[in-house]
Residue frames relative to the residue before (quaternion, step in Angstrom):
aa qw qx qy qz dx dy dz
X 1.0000 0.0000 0.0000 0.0000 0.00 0.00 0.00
X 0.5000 0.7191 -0.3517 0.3303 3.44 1.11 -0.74
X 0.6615 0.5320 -0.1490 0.5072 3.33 1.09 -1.94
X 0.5252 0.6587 -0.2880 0.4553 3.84 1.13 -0.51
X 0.3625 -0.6806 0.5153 0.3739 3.18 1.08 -1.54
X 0.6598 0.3718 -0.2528 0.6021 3.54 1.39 0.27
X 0.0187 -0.6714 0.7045 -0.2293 3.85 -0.96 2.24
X 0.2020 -0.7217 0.6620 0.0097 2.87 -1.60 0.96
X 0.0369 0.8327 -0.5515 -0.0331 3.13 0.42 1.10
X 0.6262 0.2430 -0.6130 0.4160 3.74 -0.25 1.53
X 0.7009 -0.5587 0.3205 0.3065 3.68 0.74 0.97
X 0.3902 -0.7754 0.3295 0.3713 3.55 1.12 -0.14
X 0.5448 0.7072 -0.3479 0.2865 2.99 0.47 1.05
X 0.0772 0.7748 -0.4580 0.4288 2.70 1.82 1.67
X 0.4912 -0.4757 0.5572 0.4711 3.50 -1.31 0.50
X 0.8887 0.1826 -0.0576 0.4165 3.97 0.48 -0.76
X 0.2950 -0.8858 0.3273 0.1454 3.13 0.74 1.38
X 0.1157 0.8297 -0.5453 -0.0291 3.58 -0.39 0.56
X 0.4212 -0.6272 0.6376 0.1507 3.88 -1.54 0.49
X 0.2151 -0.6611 0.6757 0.2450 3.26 -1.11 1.08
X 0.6346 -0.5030 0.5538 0.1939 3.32 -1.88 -0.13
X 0.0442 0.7829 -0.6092 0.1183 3.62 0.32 0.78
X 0.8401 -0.3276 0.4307 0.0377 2.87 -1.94 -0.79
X 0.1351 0.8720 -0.4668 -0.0586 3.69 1.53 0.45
X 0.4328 -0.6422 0.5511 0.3106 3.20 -1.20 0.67
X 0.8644 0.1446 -0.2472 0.4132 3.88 0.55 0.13
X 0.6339 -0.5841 0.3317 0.3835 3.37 -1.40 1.64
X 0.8316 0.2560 -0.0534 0.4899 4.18 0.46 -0.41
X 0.3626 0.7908 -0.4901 -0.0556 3.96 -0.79 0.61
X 0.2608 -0.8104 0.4452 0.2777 3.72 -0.16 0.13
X 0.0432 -0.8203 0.5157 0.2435 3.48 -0.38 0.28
X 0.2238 -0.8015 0.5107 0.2162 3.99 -0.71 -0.07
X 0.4887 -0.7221 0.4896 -0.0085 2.67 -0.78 2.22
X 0.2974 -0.7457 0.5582 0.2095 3.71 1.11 -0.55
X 0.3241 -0.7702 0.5130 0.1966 3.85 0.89 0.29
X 0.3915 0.6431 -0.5235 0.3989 3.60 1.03 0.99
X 0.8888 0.1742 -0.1807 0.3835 2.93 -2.13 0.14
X 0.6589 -0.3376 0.3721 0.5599 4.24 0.67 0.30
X 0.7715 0.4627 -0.3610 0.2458 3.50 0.27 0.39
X 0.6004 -0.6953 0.1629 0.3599 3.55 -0.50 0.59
X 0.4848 -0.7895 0.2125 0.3106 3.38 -0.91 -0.14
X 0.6508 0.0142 -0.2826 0.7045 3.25 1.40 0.95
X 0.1778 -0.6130 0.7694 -0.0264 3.28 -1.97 0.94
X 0.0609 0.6974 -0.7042 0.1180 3.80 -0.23 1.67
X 0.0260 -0.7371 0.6742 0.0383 3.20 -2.03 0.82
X 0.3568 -0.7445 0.5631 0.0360 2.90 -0.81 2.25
X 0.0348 0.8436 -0.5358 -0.0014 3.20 -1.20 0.59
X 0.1030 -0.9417 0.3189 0.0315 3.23 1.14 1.62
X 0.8254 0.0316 -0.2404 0.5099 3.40 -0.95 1.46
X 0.1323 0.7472 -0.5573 0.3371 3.48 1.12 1.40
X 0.3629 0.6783 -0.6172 0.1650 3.50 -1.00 1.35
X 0.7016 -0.3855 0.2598 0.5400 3.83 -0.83 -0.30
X 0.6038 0.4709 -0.4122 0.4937 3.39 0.90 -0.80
X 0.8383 0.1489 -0.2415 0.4656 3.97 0.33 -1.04
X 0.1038 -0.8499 0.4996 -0.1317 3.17 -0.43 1.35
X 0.7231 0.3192 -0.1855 0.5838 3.96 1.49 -0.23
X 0.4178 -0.7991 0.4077 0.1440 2.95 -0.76 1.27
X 0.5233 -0.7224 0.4215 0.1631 3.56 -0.80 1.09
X 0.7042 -0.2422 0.1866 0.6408 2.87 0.57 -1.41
X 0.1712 -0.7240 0.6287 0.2263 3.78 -1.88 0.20
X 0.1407 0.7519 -0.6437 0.0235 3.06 -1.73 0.28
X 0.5308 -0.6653 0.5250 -0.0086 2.43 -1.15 2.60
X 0.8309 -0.0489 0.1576 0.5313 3.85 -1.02 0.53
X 0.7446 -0.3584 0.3355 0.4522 3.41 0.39 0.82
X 0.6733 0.4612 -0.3482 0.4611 3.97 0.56 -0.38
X 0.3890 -0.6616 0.5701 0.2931 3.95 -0.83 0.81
X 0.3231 -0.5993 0.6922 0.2394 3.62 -1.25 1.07
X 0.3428 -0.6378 0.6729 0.1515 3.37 -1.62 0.65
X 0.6747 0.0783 -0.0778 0.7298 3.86 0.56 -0.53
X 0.4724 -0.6760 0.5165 0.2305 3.00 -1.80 1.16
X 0.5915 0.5160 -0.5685 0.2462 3.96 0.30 0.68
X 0.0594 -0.7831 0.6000 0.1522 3.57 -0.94 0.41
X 0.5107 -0.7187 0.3270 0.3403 3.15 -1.52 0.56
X 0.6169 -0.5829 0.2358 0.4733 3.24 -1.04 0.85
X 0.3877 0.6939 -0.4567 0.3996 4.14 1.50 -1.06
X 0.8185 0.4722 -0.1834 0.2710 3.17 0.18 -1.34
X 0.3715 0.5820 -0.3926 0.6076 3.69 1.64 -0.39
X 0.8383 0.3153 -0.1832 0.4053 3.51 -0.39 -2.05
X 0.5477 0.4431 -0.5365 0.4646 3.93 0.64 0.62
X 0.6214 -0.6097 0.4044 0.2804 3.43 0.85 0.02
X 0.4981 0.6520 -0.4801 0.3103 3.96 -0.84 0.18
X 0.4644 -0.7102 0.4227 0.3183 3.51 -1.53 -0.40
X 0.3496 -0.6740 0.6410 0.1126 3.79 -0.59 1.19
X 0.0801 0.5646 -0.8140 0.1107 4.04 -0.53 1.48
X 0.0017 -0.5810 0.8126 -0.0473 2.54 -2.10 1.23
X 0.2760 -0.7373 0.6012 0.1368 3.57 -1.25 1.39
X 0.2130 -0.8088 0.5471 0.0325 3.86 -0.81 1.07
X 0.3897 -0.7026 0.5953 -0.0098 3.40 -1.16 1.19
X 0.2804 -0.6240 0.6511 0.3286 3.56 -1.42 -0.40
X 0.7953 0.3211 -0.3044 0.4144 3.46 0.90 0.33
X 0.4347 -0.6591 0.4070 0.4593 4.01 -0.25 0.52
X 0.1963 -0.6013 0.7155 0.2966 3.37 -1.35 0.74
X 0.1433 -0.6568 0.7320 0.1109 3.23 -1.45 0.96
X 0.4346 0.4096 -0.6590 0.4572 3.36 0.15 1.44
X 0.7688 0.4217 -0.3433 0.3365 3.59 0.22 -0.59
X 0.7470 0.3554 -0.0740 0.5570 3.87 -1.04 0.44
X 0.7197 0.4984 -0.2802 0.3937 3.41 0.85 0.00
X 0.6827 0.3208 -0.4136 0.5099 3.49 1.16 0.26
């Protein structure tokens, strides 16, 4: 998930799992949700102009809605949809920070 651009660094094992926003090593993935158990059936993260040089994410936006802080909840992956994140070579340090 890391390589995606989505780490949980407390292992998930929150009562409410959530994913930070990192750094995906590739500009497009899809994952398959398999439309089981209540969950959707694909969960793709774009990640437009993703390369070594842009490596920090600018801004996100989950289903069309802008994320203010770069965790999401994990619920919100396994419903399915599309996580776009735009990437820079410099950190915005407006974004993800409140």
């Amino acid at each position: 998930m890391a390589a995606l651009g989505l780490f949980q660094t407390d292992g998930g094992c929150r009562a409410e799992p959530v994913y930070e926003i990192a750094s995906p090593l590739y500009e497009e993935a899809v994952i398959d949700l398999g439309k089981r158990f209540g969950r959707g059936e694909t969960f793709t993260v774009k990640a437009h102009g993703a390369s070594r040089v842009n490596k920090y994410v600018q801004r996100a936006e989950l289903n069309g809605k802008p994320q203010k802080t770069f965790l999401v909840d994990a619920k919100e992956v396994l419903k399915g949809g599309t996580l776009e994140l735009w990437m820079g070579p410099e950190p915005n340090r407006e974004w993800g920070v409140r």
